[in-house]
C-alpha positions in Angstrom: 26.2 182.8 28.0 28.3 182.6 31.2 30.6 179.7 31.7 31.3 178.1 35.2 35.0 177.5 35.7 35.4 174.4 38.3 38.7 175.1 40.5 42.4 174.3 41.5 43.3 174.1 37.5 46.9 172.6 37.7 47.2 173.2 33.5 46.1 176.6 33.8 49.6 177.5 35.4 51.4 179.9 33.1 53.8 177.5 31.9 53.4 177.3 28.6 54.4 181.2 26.9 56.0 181.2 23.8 58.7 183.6 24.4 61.0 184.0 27.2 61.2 187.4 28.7 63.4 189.2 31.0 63.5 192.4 32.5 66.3 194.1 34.3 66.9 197.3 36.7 69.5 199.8 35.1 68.5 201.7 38.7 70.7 199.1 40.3 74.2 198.6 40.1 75.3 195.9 37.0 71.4 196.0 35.8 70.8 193.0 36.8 67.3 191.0 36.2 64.4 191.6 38.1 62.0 189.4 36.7 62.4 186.4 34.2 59.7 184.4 33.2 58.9 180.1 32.8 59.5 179.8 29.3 63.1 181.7 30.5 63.7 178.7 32.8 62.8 176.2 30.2 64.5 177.7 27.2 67.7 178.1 29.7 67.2 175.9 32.2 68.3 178.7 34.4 65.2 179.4 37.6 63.9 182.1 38.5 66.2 182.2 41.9 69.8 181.4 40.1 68.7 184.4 37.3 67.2 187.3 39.2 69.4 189.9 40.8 72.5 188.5 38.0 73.6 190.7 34.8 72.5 188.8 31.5 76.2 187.9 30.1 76.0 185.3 32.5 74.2 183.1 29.7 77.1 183.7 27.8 80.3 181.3 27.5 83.6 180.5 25.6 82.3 180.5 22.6 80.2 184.0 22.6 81.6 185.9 19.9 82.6 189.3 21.6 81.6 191.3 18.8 77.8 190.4 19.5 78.7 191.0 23.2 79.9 194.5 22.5 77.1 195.2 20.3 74.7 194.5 23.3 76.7 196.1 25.0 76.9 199.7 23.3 73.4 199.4 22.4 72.1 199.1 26.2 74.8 202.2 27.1 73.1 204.1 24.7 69.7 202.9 25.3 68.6 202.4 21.7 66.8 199.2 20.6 68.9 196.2 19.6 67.9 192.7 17.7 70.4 189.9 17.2 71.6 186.6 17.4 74.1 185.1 20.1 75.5 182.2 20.9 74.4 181.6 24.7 74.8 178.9 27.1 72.2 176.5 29.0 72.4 176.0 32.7 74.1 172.4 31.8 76.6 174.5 29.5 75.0 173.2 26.2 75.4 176.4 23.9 72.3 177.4 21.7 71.7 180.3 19.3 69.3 182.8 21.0 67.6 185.4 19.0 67.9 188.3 21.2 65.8 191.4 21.1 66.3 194.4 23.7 64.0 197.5 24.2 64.5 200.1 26.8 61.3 201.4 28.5 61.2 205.2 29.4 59.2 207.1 32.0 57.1 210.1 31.3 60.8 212.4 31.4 62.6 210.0 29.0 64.3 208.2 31.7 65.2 204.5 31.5 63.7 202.5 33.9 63.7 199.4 32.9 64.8 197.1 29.6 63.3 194.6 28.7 64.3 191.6 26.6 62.3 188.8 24.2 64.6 185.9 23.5 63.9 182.3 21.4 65.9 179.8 20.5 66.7 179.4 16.6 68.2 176.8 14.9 68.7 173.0 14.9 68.2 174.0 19.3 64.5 175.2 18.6 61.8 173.1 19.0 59.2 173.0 16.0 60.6 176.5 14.8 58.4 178.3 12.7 60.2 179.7 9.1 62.5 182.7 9.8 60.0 184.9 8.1 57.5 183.6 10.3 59.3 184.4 14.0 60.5 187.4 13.0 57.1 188.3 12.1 55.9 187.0 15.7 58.5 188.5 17.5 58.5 192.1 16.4 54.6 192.0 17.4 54.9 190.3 20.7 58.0 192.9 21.4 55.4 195.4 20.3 52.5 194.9 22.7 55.3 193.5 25.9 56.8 197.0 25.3 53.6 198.8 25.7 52.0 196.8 27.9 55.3 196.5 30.2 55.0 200.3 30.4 52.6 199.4 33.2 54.8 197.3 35.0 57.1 199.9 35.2 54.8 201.6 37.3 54.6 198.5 39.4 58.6 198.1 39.7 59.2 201.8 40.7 56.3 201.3 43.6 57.8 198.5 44.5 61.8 199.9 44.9 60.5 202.1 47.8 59.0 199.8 49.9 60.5 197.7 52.4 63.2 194.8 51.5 62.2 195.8 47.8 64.8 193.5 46.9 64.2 190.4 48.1 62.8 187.1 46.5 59.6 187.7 48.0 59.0 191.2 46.4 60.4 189.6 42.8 57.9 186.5 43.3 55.1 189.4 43.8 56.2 191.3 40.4 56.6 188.2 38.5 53.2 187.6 39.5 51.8 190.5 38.1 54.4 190.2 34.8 52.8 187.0 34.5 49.1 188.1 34.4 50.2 189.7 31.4 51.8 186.7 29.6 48.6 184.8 30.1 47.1 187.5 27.9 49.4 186.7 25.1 48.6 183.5 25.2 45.0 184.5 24.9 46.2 186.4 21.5 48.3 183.3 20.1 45.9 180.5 20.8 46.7 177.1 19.7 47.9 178.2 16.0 50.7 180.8 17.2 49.1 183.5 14.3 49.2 186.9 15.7 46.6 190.1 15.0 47.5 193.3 14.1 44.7 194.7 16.0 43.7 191.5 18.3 40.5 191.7 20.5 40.5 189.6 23.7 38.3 186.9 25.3 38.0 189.1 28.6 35.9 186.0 30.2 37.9 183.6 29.6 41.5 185.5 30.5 39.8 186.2 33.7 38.8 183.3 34.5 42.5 181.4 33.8 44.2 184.7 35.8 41.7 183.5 38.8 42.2 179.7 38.6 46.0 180.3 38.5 45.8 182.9 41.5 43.9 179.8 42.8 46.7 177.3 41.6 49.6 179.1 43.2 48.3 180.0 46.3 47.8 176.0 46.9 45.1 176.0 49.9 42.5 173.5 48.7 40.2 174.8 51.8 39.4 177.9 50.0 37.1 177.1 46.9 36.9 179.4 44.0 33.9 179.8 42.0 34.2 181.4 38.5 31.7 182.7 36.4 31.9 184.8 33.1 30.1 186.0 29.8 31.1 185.9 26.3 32.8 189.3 26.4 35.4 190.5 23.4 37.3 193.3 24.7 40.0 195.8 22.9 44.0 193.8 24.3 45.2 197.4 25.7 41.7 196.6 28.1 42.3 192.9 28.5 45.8 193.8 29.6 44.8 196.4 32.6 41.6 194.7 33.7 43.9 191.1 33.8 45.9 193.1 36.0 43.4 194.4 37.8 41.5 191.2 38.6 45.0 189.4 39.4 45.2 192.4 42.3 41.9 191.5 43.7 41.6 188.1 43.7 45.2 187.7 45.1 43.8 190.0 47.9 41.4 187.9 48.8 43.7 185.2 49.2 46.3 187.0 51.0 44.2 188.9 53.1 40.5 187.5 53.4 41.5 183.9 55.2 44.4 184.6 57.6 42.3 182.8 60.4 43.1 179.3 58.3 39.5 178.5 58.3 38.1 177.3 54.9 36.2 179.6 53.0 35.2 180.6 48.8 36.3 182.9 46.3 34.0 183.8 43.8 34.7 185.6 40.6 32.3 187.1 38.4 32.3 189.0 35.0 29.5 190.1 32.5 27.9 193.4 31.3 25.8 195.7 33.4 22.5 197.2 33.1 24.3 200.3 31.9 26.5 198.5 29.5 29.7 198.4 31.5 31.9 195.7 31.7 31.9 194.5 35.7 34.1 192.6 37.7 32.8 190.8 40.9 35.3 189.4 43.5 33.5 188.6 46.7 35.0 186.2 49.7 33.5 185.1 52.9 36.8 186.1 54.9 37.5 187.6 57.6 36.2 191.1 56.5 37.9 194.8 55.8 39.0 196.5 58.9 35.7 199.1 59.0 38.2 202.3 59.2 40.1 200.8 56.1 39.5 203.0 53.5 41.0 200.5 50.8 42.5 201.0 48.4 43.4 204.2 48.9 44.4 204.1 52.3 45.7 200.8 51.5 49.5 198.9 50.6 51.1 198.6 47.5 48.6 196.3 46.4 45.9 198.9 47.1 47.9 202.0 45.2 48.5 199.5 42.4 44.5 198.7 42.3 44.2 202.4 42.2 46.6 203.2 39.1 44.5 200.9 36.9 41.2 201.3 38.4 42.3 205.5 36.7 44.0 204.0 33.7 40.4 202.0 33.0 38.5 205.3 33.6 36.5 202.7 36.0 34.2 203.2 39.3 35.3 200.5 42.3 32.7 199.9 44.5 33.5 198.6 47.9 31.4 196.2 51.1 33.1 194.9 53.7 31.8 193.5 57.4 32.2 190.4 59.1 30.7 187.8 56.5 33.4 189.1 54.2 34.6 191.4 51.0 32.6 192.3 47.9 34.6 194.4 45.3 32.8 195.1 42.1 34.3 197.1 39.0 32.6 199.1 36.5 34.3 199.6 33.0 33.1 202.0 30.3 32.6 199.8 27.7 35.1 201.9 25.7 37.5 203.3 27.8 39.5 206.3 26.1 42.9 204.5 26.4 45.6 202.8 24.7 48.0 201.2 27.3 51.2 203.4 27.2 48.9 206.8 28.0 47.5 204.7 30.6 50.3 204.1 32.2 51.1 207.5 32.0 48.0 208.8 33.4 47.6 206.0 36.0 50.9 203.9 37.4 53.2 206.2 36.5 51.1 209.3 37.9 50.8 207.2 40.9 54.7 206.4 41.6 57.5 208.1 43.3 59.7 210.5 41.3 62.5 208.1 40.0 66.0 208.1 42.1 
């Protein structure tokens, strides 16, 4: 049965994620972080702005014992895995214990390019903290699918070093966007109980419809209406997590792109099964319209080589109609695409990037 989602959704902001996560550039002198996520800022108190572009140690403080400092230390050098605890330090300097994990991501040669780190509070600085048996539990499997699933994003991040002012707040904002699409998915696998699947299937309507309403949310123009309509469609996570991405891309394209005359205008969103059996995505706007010679995406930005990379990671057809009543984008997905996300990203993002610096 579809379900009509009514639009701006304030609560639907991804505020609320479990875990906080970082993710730094060792491309870049002092690896400093690239992308940190809300629950970062809340467990820290640390924003988005003060964090990116700094090295980590900056969380820690007088009381860090250097022996856990060196062992992050060595382990990042070395590039291995590394899980501990540390005492860090708030943005008000009020110490807690952070349990730390750390995981290097590799490109298709075995280069490093990019680590990425889980990190929750333990402790009598935790809020309603499960049994130690419990988080560890939790943690090793959300490290497990935001390592695999992150392998995407590193597609994303090495795109996005060779294009203009690829260092600037603006160009973070964009990745954290897309980082984000992801952590709405794992809030999708959580729910309300926190219990994790080994093997978890996704609600594909219902992610797409909160990655729409917080496209919607963000971009803050209550003149443009979005309409969101979607079926009762389980779907495989390693799926969820490139299609999420995937409809995060278009409907922020529409947003960015359809409207720039500042004239009001609607959004709509659709998802459901075809004729056929695939799984389609609809995003159609009554903007401004696609440039006729545009042959988008592939003659397109970043935005449109990203659209590309998972459209070939999906094994999915993209259908495109443009002219001057506006944009209608629809997606077909094999039902069962022949993927798991890492190979994916292999075959799609990272076939699609530059070679690595």
């Amino acid at each position: 049965m579809a379900t009509s989602h009514p639009v701006p959704m304030p609560a639907l902001a991804p505020n609320d994620v479990p875990f906080a996560l970082v993710v730094t550039n060792p491309a870049i002198e002092d690896n400093p972080i690239v992308f940190v996520n809300s629950a970062f800022t809340q467990l820290t108190g640390y924003t988005f702005e003060q964090a990116v572009g700094r090295n980590c140690r900056f969380l820690q403080g007088p009381g860090t014992d250097p022996e856990d400092v060196a062992t992050l230390r060595d382990a990042v050098m070395a590039g291995r895995e590394v899980s501990l605890e540390i005492l860090n330090y708030k943005a008000d300097g009020a110490p807690f214990l952070n349990h730390v994990q750390i995981t290097p991501l590799r490109d298709a040669h075995g280069a490093i390019t990019s680590f990425v780190g889980i990190q929750r509070a333990v402790g009598a600085q935790a809020e309603a903290t499960p049994s130690v048996e419990l988080l560890e539990t939790a943690l090793s499997e959300v490290h497990h699918r935001v390592k695999n699933h992150l392998s995407m994003v590193v597609g994303l991040i090495r795109m996005q070093s060779r294009v203009a002012n690829a260092n600037s707040l603006e160009n973070y904002a964009t990745l954290a966007r897309r980082i984000e699409t992801l952590q709405l998915l794992y809030q999708e696998m959580t729910g309300t109980s926190g219990a994790w699947d080994k093997d978890p299937e996704v609600a594909l309507g219902e992610y797409v419809a909160r990655i729409a309403s917080t496209v919607a949310y963000l971009d803050g123009r209550k003149a443009i209406r979005l309409d969101v309509e979607v079926e009762d469609i389980v779907a495989p996570i390693d799926t969820a997590a490139q299609l999420g991405l995937l409809a995060s891309e278009l409907v922020t394209n529409a947003y960015q792109h359809a409207f720039k005359s500042g004239r009001a205008g609607l959004v709509s969103v659709r998802l459901g099964r075809s004729p056929s059996g695939t799984i389609q995505l609809e995003v159609r706007d009554d903007g401004d319209g696609m440039p006729a010679d545009l042959r988008w995406p592939d003659k397109g930005n970043l935005g449109g080589k990203i659209v590309r990379s998972l459209l070939t990671g999906l094994e999915a057809e993209l259908a495109v109609t443009g002219g001057p009543d506006g944009t209608m984008l629809v997606v077909d997905v094999p039902g069962r695409p022949r993927h798991l996300a890492c190979s994916a990203s292999e075959r799609g993002l990272a076939a699609n990037s530059p070679p690595a610096a």
